[in-house]
TORDOSE-671986 format. One record per residue (C-alpha): residue in three letters; chain; x, y, z. Coordinates in Angstrom, 2 decimals. Layout:
// residues N
+------+-----+---------+---------+---------+
! type ! mol !       x !       y !       z !
+------+-----+---------+---------+---------+
!  ALA !   A !       X !       Y !       Z !
...
+------+-----+---------+---------+---------+
This chain:
// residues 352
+------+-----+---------+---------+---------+
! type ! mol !       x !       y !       z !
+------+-----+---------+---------+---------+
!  UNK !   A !    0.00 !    0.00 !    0.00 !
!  UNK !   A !    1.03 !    3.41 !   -0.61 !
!  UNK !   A !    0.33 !    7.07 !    0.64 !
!  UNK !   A !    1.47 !   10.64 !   -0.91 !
!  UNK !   A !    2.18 !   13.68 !    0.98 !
!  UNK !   A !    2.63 !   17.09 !   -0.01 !
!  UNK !   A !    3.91 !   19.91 !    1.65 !
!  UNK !   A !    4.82 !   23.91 !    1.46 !
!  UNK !   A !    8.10 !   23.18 !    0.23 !
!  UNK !   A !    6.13 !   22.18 !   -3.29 !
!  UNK !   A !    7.15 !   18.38 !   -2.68 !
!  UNK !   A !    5.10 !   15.90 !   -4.06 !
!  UNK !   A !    6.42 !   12.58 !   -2.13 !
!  UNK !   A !    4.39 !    8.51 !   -2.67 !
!  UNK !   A !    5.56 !    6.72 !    0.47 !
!  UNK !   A !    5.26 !    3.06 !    1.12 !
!  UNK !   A !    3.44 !    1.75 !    4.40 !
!  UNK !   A !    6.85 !    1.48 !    5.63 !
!  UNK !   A !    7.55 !    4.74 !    5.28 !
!  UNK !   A !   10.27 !    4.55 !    2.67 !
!  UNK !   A !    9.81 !    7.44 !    0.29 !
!  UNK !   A !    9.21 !    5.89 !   -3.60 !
!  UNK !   A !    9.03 !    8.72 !   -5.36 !
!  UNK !   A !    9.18 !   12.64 !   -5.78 !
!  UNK !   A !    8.21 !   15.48 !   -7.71 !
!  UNK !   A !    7.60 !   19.29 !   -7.20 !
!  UNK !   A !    5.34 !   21.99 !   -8.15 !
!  UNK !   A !    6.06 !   25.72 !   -8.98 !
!  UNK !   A !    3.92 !   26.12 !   -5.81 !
!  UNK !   A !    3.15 !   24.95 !   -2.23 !
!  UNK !   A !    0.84 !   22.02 !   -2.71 !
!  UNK !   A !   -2.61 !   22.44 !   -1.42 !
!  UNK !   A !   -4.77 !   19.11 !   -2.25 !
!  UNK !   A !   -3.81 !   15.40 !   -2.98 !
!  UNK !   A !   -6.24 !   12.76 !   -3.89 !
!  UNK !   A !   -5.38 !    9.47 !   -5.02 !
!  UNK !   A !   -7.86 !    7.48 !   -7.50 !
!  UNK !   A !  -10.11 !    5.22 !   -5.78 !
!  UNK !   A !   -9.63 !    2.45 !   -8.73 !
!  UNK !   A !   -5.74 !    2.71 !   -9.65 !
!  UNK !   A !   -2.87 !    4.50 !   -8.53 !
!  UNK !   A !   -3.42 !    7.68 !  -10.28 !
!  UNK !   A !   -2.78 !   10.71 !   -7.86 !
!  UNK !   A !   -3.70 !   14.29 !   -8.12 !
!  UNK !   A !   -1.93 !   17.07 !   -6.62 !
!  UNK !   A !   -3.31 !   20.98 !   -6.54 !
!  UNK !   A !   -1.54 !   24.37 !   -6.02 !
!  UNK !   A !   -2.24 !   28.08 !   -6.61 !
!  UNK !   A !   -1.24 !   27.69 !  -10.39 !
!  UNK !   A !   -1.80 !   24.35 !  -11.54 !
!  UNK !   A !   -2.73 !   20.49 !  -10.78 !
!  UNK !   A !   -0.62 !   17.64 !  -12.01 !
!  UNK !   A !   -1.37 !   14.18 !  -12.64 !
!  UNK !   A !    0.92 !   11.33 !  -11.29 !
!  UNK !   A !    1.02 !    7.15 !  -12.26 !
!  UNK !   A !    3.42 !    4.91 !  -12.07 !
!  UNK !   A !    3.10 !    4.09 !  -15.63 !
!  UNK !   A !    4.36 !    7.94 !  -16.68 !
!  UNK !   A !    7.88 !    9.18 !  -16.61 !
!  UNK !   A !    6.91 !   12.41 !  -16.37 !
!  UNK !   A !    3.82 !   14.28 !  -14.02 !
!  UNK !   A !    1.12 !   16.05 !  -16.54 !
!  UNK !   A !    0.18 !   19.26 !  -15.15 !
!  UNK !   A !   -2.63 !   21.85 !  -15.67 !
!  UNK !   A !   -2.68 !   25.28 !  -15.50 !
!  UNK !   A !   -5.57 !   26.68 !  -13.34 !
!  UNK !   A !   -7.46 !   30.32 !  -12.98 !
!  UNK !   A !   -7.60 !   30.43 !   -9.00 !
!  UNK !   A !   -5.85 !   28.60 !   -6.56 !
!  UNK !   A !   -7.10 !   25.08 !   -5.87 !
!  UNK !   A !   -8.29 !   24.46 !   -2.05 !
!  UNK !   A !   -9.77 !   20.83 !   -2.45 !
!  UNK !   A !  -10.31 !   17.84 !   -4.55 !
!  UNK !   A !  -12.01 !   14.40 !   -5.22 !
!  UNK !   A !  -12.57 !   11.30 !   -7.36 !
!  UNK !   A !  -15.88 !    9.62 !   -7.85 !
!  UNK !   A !  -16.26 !    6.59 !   -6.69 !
!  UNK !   A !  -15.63 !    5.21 !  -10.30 !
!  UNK !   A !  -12.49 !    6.54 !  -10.76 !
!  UNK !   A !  -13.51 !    8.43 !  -14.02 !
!  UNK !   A !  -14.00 !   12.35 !  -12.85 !
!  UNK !   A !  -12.44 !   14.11 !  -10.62 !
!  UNK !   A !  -13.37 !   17.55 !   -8.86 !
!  UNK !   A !  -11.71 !   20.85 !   -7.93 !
!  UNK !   A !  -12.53 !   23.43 !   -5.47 !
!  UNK !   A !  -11.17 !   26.47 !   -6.23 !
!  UNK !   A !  -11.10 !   30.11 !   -4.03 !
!  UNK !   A !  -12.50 !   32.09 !   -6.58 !
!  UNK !   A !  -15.96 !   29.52 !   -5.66 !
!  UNK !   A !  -15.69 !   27.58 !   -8.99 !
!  UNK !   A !  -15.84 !   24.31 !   -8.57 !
!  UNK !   A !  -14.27 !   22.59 !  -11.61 !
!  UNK !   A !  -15.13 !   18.35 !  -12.81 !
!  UNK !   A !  -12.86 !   16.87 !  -15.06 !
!  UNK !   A !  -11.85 !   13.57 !  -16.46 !
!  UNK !   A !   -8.98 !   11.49 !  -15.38 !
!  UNK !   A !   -6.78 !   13.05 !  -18.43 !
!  UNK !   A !   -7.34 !   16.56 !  -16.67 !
!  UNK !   A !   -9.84 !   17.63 !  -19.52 !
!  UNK !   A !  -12.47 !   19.91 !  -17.58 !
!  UNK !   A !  -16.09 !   18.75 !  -18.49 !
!  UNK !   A !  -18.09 !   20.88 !  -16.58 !
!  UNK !   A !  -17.64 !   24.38 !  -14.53 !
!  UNK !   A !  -20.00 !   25.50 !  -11.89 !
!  UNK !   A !  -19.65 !   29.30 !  -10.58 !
!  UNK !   A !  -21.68 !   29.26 !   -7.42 !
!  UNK !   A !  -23.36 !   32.66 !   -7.13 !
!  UNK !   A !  -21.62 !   33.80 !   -3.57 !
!  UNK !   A !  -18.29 !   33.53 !   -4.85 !
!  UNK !   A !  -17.40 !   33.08 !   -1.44 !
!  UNK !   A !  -14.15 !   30.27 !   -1.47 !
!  UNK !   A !  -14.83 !   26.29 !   -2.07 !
!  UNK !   A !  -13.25 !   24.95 !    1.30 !
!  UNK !   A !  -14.24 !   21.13 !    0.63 !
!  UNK !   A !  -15.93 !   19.21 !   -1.22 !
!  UNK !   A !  -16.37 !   15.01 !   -1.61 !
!  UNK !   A !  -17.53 !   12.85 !   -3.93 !
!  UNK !   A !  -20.56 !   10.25 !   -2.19 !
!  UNK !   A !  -19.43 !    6.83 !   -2.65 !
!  UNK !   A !  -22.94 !    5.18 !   -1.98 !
!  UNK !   A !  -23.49 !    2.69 !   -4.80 !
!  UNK !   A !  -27.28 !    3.20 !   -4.23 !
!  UNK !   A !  -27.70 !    6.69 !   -6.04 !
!  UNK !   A !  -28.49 !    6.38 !   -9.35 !
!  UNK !   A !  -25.96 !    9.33 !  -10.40 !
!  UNK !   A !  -22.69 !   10.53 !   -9.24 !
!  UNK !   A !  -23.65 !   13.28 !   -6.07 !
!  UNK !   A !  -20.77 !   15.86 !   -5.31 !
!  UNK !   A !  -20.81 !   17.60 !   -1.46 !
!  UNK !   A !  -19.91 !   20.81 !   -1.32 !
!  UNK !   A !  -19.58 !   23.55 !    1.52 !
!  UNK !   A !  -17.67 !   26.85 !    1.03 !
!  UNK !   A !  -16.99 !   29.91 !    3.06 !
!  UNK !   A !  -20.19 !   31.75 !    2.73 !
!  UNK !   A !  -21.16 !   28.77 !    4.81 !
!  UNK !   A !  -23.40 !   27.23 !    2.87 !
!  UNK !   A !  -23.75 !   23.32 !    1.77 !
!  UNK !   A !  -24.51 !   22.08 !   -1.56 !
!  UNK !   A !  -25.32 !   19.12 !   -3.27 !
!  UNK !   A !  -24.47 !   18.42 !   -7.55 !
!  UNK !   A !  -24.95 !   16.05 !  -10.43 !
!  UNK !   A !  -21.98 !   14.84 !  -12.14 !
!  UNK !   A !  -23.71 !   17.16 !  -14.78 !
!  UNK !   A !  -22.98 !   20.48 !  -12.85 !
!  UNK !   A !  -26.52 !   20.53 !  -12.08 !
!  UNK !   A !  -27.90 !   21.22 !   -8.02 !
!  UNK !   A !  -29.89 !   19.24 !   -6.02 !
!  UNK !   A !  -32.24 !   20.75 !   -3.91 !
!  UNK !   A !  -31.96 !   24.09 !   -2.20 !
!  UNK !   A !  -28.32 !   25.25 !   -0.33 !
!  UNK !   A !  -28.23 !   24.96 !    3.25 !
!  UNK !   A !  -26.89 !   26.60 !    6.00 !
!  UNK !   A !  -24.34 !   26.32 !    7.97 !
!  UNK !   A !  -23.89 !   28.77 !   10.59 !
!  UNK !   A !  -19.51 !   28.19 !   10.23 !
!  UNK !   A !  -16.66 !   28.57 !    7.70 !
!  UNK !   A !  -16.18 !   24.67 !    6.94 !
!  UNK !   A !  -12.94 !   23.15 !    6.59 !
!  UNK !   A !  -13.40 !   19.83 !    6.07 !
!  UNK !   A !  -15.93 !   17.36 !    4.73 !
!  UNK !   A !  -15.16 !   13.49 !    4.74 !
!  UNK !   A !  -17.71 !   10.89 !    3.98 !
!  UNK !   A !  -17.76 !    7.42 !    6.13 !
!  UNK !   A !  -17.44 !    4.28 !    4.30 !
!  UNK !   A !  -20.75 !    3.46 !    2.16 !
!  UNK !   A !  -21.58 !    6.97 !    1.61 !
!  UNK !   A !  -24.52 !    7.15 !    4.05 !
!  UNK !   A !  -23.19 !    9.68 !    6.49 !
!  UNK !   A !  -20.41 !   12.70 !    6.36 !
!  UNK !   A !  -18.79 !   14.93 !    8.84 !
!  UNK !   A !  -18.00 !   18.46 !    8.52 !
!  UNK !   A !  -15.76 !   20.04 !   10.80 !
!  UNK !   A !  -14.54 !   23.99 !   10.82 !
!  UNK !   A !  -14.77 !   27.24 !   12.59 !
!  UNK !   A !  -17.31 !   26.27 !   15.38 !
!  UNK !   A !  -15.11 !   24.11 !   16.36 !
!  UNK !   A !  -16.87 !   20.93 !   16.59 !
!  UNK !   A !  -16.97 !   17.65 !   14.34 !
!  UNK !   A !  -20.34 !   16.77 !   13.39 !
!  UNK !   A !  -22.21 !   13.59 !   11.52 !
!  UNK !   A !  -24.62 !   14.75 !    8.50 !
!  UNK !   A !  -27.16 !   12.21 !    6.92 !
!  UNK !   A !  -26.33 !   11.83 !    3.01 !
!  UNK !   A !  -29.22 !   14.78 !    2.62 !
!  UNK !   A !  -27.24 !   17.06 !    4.82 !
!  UNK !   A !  -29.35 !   16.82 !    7.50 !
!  UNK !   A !  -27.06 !   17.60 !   10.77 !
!  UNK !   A !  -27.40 !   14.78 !   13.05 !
!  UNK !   A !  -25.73 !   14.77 !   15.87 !
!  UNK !   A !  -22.02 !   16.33 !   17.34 !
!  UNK !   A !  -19.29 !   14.30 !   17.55 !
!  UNK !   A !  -16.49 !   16.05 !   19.32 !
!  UNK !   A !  -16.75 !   19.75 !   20.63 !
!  UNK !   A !  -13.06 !   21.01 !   20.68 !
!  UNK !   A !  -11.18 !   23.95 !   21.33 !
!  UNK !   A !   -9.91 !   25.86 !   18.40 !
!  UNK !   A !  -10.98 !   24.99 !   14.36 !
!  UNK !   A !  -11.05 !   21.63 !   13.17 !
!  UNK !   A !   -9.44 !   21.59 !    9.72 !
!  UNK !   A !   -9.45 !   18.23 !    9.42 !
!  UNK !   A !  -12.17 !   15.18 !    9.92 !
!  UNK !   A !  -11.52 !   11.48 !    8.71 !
!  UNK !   A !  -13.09 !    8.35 !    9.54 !
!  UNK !   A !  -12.73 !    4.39 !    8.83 !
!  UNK !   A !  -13.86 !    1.39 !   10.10 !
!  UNK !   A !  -12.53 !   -2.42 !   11.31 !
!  UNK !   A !  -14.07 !   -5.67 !   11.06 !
!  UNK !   A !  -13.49 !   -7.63 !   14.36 !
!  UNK !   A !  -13.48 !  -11.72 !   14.36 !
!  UNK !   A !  -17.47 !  -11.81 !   14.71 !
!  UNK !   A !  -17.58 !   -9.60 !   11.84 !
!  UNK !   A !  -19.04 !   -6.83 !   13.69 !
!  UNK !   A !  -18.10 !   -3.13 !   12.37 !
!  UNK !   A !  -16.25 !   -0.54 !   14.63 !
!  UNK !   A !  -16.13 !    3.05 !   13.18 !
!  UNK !   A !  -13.71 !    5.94 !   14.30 !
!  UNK !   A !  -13.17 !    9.25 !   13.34 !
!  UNK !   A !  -10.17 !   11.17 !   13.33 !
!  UNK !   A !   -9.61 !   14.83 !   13.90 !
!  UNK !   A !   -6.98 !   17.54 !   13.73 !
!  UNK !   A !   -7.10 !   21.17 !   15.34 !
!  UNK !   A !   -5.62 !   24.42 !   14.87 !
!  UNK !   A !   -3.78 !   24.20 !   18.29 !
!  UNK !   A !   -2.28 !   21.16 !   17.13 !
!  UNK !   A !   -4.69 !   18.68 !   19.38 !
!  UNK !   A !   -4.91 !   15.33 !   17.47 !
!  UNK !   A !   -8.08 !   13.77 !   19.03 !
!  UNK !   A !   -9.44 !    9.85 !   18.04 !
!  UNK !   A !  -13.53 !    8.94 !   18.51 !
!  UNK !   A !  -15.19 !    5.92 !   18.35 !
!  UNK !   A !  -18.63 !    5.87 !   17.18 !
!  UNK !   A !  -21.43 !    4.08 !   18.86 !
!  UNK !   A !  -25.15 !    4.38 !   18.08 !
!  UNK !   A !  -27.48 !    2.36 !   20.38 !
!  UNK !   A !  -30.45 !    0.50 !   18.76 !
!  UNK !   A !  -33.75 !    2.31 !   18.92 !
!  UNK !   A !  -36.54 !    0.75 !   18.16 !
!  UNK !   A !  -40.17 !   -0.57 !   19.41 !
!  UNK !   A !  -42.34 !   -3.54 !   19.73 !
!  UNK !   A !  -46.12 !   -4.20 !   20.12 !
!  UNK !   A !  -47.45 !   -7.70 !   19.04 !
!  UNK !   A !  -46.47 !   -8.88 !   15.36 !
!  UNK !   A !  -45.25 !   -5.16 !   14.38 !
!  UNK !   A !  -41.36 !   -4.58 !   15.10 !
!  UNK !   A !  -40.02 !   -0.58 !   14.55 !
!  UNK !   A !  -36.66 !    0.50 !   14.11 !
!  UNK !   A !  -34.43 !    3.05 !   13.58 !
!  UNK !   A !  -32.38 !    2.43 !   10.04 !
!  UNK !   A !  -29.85 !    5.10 !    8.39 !
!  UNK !   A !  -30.11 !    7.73 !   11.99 !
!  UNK !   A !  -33.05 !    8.57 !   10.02 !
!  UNK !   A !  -35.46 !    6.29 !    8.70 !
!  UNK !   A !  -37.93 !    4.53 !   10.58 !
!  UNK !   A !  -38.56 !    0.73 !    9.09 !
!  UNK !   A !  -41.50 !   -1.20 !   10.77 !
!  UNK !   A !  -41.70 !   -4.84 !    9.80 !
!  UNK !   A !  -44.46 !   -7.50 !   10.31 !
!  UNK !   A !  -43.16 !  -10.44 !   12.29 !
!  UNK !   A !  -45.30 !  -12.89 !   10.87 !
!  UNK !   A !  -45.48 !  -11.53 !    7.32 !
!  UNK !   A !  -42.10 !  -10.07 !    6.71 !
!  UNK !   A !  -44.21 !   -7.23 !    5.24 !
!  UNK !   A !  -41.77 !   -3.90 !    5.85 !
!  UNK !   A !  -42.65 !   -0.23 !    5.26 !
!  UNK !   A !  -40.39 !    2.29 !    5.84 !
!  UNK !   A !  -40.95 !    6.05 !    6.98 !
!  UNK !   A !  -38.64 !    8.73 !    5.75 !
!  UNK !   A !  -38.36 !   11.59 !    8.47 !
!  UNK !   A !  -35.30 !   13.04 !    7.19 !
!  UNK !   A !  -33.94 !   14.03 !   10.75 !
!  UNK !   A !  -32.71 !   12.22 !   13.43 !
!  UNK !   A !  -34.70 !    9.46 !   15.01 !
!  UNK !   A !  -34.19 !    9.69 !   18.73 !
!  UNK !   A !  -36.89 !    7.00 !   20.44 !
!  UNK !   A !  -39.95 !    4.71 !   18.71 !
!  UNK !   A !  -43.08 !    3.86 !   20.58 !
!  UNK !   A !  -45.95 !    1.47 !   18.37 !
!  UNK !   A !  -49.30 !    0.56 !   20.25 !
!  UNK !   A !  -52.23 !   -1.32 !   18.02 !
!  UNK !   A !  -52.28 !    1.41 !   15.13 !
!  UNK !   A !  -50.40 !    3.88 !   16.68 !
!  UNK !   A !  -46.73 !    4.88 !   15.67 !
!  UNK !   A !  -44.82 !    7.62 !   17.63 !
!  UNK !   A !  -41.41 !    9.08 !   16.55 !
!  UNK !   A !  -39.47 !   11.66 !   18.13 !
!  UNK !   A !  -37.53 !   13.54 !   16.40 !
!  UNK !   A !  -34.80 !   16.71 !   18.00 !
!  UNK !   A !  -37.81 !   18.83 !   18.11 !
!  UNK !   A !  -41.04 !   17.30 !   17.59 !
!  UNK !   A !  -42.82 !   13.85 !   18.63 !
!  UNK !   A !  -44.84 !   12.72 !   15.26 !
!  UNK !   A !  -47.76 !   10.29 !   16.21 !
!  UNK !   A !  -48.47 !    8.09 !   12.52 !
!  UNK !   A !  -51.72 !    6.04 !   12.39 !
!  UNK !   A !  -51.85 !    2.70 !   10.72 !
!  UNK !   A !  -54.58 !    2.64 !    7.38 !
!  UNK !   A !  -55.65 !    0.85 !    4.84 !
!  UNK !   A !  -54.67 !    1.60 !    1.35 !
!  UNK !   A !  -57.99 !    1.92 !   -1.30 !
!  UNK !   A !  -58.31 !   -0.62 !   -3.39 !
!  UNK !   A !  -55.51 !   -3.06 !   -1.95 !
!  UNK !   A !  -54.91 !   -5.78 !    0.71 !
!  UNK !   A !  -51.42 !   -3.36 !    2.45 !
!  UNK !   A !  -51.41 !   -0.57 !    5.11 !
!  UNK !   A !  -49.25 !    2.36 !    5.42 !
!  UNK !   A !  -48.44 !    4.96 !    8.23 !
!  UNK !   A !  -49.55 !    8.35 !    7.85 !
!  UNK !   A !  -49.32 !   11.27 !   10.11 !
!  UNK !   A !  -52.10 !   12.17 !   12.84 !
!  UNK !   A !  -50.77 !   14.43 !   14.91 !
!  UNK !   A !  -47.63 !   16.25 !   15.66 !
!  UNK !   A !  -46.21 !   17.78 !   19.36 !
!  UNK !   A !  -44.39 !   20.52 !   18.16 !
!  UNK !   A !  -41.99 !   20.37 !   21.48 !
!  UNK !   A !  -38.58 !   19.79 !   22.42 !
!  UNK !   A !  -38.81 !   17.09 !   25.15 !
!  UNK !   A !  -35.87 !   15.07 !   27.01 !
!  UNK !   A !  -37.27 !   11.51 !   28.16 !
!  UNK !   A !  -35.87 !    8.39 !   28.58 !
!  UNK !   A !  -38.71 !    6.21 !   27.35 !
!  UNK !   A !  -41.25 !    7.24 !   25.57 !
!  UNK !   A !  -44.70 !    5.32 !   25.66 !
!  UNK !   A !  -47.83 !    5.82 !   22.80 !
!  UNK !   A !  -51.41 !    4.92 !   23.64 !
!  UNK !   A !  -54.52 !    4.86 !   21.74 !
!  UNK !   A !  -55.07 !    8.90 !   22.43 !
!  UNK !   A !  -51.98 !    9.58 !   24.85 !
!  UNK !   A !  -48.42 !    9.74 !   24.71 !
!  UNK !   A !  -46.36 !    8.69 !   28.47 !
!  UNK !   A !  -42.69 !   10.33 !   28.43 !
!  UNK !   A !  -40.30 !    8.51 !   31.46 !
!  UNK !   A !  -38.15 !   11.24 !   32.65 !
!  UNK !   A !  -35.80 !    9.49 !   35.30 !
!  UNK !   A !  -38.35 !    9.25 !   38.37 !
!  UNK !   A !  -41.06 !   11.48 !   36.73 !
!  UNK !   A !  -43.98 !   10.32 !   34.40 !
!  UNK !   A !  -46.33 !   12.70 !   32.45 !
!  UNK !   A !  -49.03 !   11.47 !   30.36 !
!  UNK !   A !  -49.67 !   13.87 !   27.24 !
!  UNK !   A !  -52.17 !   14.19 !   25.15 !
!  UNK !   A !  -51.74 !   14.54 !   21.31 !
!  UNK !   A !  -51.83 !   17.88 !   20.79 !
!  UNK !   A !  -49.00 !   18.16 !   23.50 !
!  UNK !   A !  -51.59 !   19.14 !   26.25 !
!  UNK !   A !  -49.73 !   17.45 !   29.81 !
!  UNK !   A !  -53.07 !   15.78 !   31.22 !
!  UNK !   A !  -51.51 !   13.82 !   34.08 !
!  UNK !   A !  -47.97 !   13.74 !   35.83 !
!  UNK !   A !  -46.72 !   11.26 !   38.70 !
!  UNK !   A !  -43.61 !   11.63 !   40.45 !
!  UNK !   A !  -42.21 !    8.35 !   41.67 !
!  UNK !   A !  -39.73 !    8.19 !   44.61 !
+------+-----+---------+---------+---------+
């Protein structure tokens, strides 16, 4: 196995795992941005001038002259395109011979800090992540064309790494924290609150002997803190008879029938936190609502499906959470309230 480093000396240098330095070239410029091709052993290294392209099958490293100077890059999972963030907020695609195919100019202007490539094998298309300095976060077609709306930020991101199998990313920056984003870019949850800007955010995963995934994430501050995580989700999920709900992807909601194997699965598009079911009830909280689903019939057909009856529009802390026929019951260490579902508290015992 190999890795490449590059530095401000305008050293390009492909290292073995032993740390015995293979091979070296330089830039006219510090280097800003390596990425080595997911497929082969084609690397790509970015300055303030130019990009070249490195294999081992070329005597010589094919560079590129650029219009701004080059902050990030990534491959697509395919090894066939490549992208580059630039400062000037262009963020350039091109094919492995360096040929640029398409050229989005994002309207801010505002610097392209990072950007990745999803490697999910499920989306039809090739989906590019991008976040820039105006601190907004993006989402485009290997086309050049957006998806959806941009969102917000609320910090100058520096980094933006996805885990393996493309469900999940973090972003890390100026706030100062590391955080976990569903593939929509739907914040989910902070991993690591630090104490000066994260500029960079990694994570990868082992396979223990009973073939059970770990997954850790790597970060690296300003102040030179080097800090390790381990991630651990715990199972959330719900019961009642033959109908088994639980949390899938942080935030999908699957409910299966036991006897049938019948599964539907419920979109929320945030994070799932706790799952209640009760006869035809379904209750999901979510960071700042609880959304109770009832189970109906579908015209015309022999299947059922969830739809929304009511919603509590309420940040609430509990830890269990309980749905009735006309009642939700939050378990709040030795306190119990009983809430009706328009969030109305009807009852409230406090245990000793």
């Amino acid at each position: 196995e190999r890795f490449a480093s590059g530095s401000a000396d305008k050293s390009v240098i492909i290292w073995t795992s032993l740390l015995d330095g293979l091979v070296k070239y330089s830039h006219s410029d510090p280097v800003q941005a390596l990425a080595y091709n997911p497929t082969s052993q084609l690397l790509v290294s970015c300055t303030a001038n130019d990009f070249g392209l490195w294999s081992p099958e070329q005597k010589s490293v094919a560079k590129h002259k650029v219009s701004s100077r080059i902050t990030c890059c990534s491959w697509t999972s395919d090894g066939q395109f490549f992208a580059l963030g630039m400062y000037s907020g262009v963020v350039s695609i091109r094919n492995k011979s360096g040929d640029e195919k398409v050229k989005i100019e994002r309207p801010s202007g505002c610097p392209v800090w990072c950007l990745s490539w999803s490697p999910l094998k499920e989306d039809p298309t090739e989906v590019l992540v991008v976040a820039d300095w105006g601190q907004k976060l993006s989402f485009y077609q290997l086309s050049g064309r957006q998806i959806g709306k941009d969102r917000h930020l609320g910090f100058d991101p520096c980094c933006l790494s996805h885990l393996p199998g493309g469900d999940f990313f973090l972003l890390s920056g100026s706030d100062n924290q590391v955080a976990l984003y569903s593939k929509e870019g739907v914040r989910l949850c902070t991993i690591a609150e630090l104490k000066s800007w994260v500029w960079s955010c990694h994570a990868w995963f082992q396979k223990n002997q009973s073939n059970v995934f770990h997954y850790y994430v790597v970060a690296g501050c300003q102040d030179g803190t080097l800090v390790c995580y381990q991630l651990a989700a715990n199972t959330v999920h719900g019961l009642y008879k033959d109908r088994y709900a639980f949390r899938d992807k942080m935030t999908d909601v699957v409910v299966q029938h036991l006897v049938s194997a019948d599964k539907m699965r419920i979109r929320c598009r945030e994070m799932v936190k706790k799952i209640a079911v009760c006869k035809n009830r379904l209750a999901v909280q979510l960071p700042d609502k609880i959304v109770i689903y009832e189970l109906v019939d579908i015209e015309g057909s022999e299947k059922y499906q969830y739809r929304v009856k009511e919603k509590i529009l309420q940040k609430i802390d509990c830890n269990l959470l309980v749905v009735c026929t006309n009642n939700i019951v939050l378990c709040q260490e030795q306190q119990l309230q009983c809430l009706s579902f328009n969030g109305t508290k009807e009852r409230e015992w406090d245990l000793e």
